[in-house]
C-alpha positions as protocol buffer text, in pm:
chain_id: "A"
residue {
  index: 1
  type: UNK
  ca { x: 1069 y: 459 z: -2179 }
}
residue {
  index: 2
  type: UNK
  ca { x: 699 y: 467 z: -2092 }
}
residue {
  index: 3
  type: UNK
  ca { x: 615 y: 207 z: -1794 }
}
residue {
  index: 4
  type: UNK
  ca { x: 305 y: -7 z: -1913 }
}
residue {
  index: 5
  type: UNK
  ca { x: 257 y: -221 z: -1585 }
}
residue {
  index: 6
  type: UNK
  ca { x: 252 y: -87 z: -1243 }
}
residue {
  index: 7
  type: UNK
  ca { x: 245 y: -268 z: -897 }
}
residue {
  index: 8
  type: UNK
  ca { x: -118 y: -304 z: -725 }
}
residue {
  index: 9
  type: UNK
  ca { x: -194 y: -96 z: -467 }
}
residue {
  index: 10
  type: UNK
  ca { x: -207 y: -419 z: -189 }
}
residue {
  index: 11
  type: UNK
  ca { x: 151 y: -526 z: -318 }
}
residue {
  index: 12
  type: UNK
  ca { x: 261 y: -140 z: -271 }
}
residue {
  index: 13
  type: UNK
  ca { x: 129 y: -149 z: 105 }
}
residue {
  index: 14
  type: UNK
  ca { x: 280 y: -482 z: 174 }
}
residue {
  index: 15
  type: UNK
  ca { x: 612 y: -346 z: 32 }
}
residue {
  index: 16
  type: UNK
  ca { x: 551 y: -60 z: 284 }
}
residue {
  index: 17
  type: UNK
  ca { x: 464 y: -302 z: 546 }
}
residue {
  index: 18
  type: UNK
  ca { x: 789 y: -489 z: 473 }
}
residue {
  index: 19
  type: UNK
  ca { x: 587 y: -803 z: 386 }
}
residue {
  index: 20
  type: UNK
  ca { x: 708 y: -868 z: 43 }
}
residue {
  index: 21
  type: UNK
  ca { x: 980 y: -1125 z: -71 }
}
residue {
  index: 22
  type: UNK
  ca { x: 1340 y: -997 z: -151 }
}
residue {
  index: 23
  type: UNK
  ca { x: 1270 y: -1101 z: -500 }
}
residue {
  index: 24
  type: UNK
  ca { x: 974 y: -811 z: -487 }
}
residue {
  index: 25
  type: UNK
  ca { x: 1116 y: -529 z: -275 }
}
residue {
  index: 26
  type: UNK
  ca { x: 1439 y: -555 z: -524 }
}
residue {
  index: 27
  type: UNK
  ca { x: 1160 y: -523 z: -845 }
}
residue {
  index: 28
  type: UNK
  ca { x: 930 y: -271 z: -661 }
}
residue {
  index: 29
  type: UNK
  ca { x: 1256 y: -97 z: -558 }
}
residue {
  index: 30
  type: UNK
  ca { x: 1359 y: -83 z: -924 }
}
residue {
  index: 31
  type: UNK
  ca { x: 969 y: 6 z: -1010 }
}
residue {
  index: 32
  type: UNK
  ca { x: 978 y: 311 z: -840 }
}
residue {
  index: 33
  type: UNK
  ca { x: 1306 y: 440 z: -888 }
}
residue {
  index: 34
  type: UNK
  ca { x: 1141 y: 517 z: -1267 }
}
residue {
  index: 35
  type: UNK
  ca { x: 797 y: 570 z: -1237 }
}
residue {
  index: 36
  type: UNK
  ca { x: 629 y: 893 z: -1020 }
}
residue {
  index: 37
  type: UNK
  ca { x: 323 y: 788 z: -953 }
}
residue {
  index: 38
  type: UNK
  ca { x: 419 y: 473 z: -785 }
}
residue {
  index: 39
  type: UNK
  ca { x: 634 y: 695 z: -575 }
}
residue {
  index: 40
  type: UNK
  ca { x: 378 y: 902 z: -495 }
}
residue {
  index: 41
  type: UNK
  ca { x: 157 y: 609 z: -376 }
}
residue {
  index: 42
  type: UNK
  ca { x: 444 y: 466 z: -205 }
}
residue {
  index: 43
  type: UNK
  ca { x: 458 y: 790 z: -18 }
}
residue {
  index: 44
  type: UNK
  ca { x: 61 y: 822 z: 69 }
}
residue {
  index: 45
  type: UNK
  ca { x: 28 y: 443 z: 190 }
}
residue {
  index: 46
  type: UNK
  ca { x: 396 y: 553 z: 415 }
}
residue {
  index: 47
  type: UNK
  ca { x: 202 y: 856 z: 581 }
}
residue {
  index: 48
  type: UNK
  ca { x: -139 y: 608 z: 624 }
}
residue {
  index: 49
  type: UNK
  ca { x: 87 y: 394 z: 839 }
}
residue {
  index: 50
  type: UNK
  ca { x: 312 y: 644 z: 1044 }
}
residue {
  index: 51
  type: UNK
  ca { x: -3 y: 782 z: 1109 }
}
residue {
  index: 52
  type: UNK
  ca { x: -164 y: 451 z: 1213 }
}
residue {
  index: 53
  type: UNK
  ca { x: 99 y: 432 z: 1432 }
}
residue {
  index: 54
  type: UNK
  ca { x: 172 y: 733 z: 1598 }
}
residue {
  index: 55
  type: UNK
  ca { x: -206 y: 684 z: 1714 }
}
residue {
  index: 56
  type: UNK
  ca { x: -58 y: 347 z: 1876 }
}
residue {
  index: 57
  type: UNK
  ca { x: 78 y: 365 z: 2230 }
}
residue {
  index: 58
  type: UNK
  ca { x: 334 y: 104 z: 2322 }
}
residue {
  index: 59
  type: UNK
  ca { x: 51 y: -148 z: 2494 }
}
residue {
  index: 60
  type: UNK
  ca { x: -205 y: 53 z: 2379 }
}
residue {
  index: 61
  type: UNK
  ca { x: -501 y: -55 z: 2128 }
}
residue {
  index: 62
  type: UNK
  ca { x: -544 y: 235 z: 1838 }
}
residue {
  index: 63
  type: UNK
  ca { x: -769 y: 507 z: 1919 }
}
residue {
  index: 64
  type: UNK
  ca { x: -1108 y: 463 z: 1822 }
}
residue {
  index: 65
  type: UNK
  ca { x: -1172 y: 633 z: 1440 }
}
residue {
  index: 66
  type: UNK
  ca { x: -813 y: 601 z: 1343 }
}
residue {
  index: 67
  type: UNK
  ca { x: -831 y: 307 z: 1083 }
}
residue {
  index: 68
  type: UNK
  ca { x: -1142 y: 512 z: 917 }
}
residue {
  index: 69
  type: UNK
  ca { x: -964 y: 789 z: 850 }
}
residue {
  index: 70
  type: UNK
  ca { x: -668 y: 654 z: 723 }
}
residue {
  index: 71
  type: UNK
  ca { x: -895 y: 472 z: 492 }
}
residue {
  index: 72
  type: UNK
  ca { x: -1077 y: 808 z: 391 }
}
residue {
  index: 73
  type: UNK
  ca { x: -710 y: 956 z: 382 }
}
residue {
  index: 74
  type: UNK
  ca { x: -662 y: 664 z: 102 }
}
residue {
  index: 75
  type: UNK
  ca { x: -938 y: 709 z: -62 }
}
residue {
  index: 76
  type: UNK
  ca { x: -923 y: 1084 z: -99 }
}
residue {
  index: 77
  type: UNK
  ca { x: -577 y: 1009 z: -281 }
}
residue {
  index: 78
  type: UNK
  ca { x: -655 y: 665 z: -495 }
}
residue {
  index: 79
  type: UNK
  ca { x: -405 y: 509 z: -662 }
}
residue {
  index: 80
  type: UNK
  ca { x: -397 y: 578 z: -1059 }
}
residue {
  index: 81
  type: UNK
  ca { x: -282 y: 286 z: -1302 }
}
């Protein structure tokens, strides 16, 4: 089975954020239990954010830089439909 329609990249990092209906995680869910790539996104926008917040103290605001290069992290690996 070749997969002709992938999820966009903003619905992938809302699924990562946990901001996507139950209807969607259970179809992204099923999404990338077939298709690599998506996976592999999936797993890039997951290391963006742990990053993100591992520079994030408890009451602290992020430390200055950090959103740029997890943007130039992204970017460096763009998402392939």
């Amino acid at each position: 089975m070749t997969i002709q329609r992938h999820p966009s990249e903003s619905l992938l990092l809302d699924y990562v954020s946990g901001a996507v209906s139950d209807t969607d995680r259970l179809a992204i869910t099923m999404h990338l239990a077939l298709c690599e790539l998506c996976r592999e996104n999936v797993e890039l926008l997951e290391t963006a954010a742990g990053a993100f917040m591992d520079d994030l103290g408890p009451e602290s605001p992020p430390k200055l830089g950090t959103l740029d290069r997890m943007m130039s992290n992204l970017s460096e690996h763009p998402a392939s439909h």
